[in-house]
N, CA, C and O of each residue as an XYZ file, in Angstrom:
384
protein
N      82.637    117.611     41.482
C      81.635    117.548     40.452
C      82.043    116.492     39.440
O      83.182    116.226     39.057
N      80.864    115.932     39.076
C      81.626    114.898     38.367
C      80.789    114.881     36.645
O      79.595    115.110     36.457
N      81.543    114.637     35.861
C      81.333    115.150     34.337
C      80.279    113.751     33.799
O      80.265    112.521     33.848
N      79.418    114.962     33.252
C      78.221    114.292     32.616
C      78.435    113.629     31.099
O      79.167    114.209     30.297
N      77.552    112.006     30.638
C      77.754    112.292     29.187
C      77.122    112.432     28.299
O      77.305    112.005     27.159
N      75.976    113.289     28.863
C      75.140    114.311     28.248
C      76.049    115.130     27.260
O      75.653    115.119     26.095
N      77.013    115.723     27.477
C      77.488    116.744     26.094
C      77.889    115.696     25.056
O      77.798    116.072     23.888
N      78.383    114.256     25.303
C      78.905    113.698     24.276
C      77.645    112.909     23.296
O      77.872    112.118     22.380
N      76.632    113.247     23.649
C      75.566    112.183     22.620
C      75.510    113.280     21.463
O      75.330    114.488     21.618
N      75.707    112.574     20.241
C      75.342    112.867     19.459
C      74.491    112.612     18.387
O      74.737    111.629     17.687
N      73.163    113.596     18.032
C      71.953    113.486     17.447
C      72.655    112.812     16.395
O      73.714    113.183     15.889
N      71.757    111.447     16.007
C      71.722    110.776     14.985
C      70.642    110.978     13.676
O      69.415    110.998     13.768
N      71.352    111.103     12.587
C      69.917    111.558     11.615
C      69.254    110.445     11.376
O      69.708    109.326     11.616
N      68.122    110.679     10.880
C      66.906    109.490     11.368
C      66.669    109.444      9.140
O      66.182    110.277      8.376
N      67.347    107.957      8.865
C      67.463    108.093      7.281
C      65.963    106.719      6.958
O      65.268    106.566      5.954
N      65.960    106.051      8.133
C      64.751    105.082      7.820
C      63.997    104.612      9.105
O      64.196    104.961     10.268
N      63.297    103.937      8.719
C      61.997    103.538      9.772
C      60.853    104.588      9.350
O      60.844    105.167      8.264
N      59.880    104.755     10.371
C      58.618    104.841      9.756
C      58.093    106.187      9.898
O      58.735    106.769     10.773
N      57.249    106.867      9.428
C      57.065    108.491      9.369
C      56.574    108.554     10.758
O      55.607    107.793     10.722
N      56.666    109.011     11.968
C      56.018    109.136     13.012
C      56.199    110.508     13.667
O      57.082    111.249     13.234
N      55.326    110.937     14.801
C      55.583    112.388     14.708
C      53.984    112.595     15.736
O      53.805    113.509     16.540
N      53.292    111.823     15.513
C      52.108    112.069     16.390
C      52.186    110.643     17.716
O      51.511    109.615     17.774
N      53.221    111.115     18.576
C      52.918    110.780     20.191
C      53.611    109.357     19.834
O      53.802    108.629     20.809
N      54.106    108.751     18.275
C      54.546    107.631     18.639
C      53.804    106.757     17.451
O      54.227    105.706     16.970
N      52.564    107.471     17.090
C      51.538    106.583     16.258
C      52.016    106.894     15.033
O      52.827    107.820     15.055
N      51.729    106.317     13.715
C      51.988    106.844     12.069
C      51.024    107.571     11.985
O      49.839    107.516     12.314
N      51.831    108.427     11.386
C      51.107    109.609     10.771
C      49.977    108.939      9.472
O      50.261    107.939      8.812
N      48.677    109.743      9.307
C      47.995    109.502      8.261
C      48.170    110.132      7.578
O      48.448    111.319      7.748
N      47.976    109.056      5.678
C      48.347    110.038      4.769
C      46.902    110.390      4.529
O      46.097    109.613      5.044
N      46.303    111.637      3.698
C      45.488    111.897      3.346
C      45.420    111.748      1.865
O      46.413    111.801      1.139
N      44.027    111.533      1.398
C      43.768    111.439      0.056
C      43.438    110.144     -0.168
O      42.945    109.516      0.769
N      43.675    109.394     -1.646
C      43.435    108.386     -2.160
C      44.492    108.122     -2.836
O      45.225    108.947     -3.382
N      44.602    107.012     -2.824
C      45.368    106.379     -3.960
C      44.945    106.401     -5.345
O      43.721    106.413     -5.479
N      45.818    106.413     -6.706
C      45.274    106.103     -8.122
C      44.518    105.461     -7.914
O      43.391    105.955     -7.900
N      44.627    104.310     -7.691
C      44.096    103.168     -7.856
C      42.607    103.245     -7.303
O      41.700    102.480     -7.631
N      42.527    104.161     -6.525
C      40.875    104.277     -5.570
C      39.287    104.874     -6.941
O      38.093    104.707     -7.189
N      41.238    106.007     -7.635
C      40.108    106.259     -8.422
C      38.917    106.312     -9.217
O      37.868    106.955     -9.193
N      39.587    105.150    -10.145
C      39.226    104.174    -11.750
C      39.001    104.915    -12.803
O      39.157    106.135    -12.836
N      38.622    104.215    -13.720
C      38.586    104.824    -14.906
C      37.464    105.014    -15.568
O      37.380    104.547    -16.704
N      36.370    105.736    -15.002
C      35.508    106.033    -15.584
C      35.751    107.443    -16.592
O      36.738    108.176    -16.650
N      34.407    107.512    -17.376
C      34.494    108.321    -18.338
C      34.791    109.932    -17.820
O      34.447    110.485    -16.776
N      35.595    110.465    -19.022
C      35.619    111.789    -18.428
C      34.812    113.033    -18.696
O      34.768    113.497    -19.835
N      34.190    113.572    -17.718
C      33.059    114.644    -17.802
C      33.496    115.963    -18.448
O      34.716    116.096    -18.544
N      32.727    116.974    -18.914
C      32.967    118.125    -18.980
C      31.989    119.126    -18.801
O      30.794    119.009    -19.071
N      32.666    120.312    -18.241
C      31.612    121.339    -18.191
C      30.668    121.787    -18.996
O      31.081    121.604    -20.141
N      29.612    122.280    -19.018
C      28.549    123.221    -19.681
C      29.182    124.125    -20.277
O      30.025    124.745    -19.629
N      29.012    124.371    -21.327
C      29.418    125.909    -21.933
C      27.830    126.737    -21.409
O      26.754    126.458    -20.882
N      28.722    128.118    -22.081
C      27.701    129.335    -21.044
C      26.506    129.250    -22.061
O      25.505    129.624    -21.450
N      26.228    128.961    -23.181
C      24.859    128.667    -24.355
C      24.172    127.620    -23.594
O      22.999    127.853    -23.303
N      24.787    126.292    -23.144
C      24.104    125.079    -22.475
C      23.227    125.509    -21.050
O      22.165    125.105    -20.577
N      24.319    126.626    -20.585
C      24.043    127.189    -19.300
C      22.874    127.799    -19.282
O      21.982    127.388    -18.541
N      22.691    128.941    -20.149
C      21.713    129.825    -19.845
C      20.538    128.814    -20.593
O      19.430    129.003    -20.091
N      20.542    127.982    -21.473
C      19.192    127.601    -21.618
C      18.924    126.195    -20.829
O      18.022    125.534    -21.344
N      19.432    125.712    -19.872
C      19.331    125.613    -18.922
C      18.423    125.937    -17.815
O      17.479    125.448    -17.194
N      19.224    127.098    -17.866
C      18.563    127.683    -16.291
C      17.081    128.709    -16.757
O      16.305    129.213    -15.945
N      16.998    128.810    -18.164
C      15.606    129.056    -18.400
C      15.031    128.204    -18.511
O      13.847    128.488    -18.332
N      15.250    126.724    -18.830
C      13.967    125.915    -18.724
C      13.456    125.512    -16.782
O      12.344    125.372    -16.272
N      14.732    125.450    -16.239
C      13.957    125.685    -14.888
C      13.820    126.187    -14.057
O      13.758    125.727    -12.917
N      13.670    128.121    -14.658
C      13.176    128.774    -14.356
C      11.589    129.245    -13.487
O      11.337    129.773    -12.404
N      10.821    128.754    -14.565
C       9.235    128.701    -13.921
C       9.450    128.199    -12.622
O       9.348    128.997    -11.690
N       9.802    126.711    -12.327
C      10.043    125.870    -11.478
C      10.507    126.076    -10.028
O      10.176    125.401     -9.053
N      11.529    127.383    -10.074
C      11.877    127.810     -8.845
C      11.019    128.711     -8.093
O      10.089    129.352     -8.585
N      11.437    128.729     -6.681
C      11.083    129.402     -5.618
C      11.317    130.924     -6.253
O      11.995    131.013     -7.277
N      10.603    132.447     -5.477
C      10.486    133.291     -5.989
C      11.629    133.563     -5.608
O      12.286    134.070     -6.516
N      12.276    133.435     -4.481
C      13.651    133.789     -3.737
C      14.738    133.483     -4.471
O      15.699    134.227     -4.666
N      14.548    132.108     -4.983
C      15.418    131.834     -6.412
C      15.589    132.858     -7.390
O      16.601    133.345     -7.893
N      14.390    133.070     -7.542
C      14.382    133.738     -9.100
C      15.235    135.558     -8.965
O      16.013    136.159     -9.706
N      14.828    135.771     -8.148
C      15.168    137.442     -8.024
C      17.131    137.529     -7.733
O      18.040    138.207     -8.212
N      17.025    136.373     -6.638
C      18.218    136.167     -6.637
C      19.866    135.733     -8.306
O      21.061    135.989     -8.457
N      18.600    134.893     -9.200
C      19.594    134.826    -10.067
C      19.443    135.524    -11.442
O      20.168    135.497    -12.436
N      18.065    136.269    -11.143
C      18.124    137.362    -12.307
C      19.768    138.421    -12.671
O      20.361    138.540    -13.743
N      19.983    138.819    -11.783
C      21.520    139.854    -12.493
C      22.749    138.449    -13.102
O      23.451    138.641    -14.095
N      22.783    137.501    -12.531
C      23.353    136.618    -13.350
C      23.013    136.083    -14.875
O      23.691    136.003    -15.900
N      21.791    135.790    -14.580
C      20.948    135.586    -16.057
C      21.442    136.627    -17.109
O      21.963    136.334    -18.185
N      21.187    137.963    -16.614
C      21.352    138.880    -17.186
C      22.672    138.838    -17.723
O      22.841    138.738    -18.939
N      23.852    138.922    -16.725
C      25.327    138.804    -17.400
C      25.420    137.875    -18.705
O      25.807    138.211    -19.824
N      24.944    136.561    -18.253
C      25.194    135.851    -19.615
C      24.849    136.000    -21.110
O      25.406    135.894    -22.203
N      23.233    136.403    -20.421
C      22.506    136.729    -21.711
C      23.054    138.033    -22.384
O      23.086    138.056    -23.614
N      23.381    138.852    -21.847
C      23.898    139.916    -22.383
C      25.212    139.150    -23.139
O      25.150    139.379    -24.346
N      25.939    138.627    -22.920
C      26.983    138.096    -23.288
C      26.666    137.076    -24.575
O      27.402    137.152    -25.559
N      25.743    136.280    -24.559
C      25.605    135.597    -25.881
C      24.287    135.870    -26.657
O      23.719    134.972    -27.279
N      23.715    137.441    -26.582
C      23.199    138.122    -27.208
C      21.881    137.369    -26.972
O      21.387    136.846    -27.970
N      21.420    137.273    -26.131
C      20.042    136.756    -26.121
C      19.293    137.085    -25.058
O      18.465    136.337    -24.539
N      19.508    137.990    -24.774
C      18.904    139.099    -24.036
C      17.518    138.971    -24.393
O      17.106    139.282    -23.276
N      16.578    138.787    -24.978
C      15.200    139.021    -25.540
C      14.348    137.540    -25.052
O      13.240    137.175    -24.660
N      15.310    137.158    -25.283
C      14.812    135.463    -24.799
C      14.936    135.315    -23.415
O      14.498    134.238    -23.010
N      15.496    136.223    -22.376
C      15.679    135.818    -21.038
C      14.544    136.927    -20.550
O      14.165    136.873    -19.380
N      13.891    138.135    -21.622
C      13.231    139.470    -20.703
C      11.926    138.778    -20.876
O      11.000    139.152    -20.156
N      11.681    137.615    -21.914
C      10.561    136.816    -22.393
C      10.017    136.380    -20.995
O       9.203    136.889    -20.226
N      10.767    135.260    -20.959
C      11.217    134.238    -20.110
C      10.723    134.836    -18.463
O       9.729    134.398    -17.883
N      11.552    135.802    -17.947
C      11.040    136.654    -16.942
C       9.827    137.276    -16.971
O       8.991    136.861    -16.168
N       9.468    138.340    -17.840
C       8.043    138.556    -17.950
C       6.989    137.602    -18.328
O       5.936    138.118    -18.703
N       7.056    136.207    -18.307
C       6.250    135.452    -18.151
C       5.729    134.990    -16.949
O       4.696    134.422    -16.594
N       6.677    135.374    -16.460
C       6.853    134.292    -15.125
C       7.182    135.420    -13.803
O       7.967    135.144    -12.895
N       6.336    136.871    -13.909
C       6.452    138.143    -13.231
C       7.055    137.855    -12.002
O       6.747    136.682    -11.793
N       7.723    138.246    -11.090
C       8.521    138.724     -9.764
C       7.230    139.334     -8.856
O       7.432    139.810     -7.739
């Protein structure tokens, strides 16, 4: 039998060259770069006052499926910034 020199290789750690790992090809990075971004202005959310009068002005406007659907939401808010009277208005105008 004659001795192999298979036991003597020893794994080398891999400190540079290129990220690879798929079959040989570079791996893709995902995302964007800063630079893709730019610098446009920065947005901000609605507060929940902007919100609900909002979604009562285009109210009338929606489908009925809309409407039934976002009545218990309506409700949460309005209950929440006390204007409850202005959203039962709003609905009984515009009957289900």
């Amino acid at each position: 039998m004659t001795d192999s020199n298979l036991s003597k290789i020893k794994p080398k750690l891999r400190t540079q060259g290129r990220v690879s790992g798929n079959f040989g090809k570079n791996k893709v990075l995902a995302g964007s770069t800063l630079t893709d971004i730019g610098n446009g202005e920065v947005g901000c959310l609605p507060t929940k006052e902007e919100w609900l009068t909002q979604m009562l002005t285009i109210y009338p406007r929606m489908s009925l499926s809309w409407r039934r659907d976002m009545i218990p939401q309506l409700k949460q808010i309005a209950v929440t910034l006390n204007r409850l009277s202005e959203l039962n208005l709003t609905i009984n105008s515009y009957s289900l």
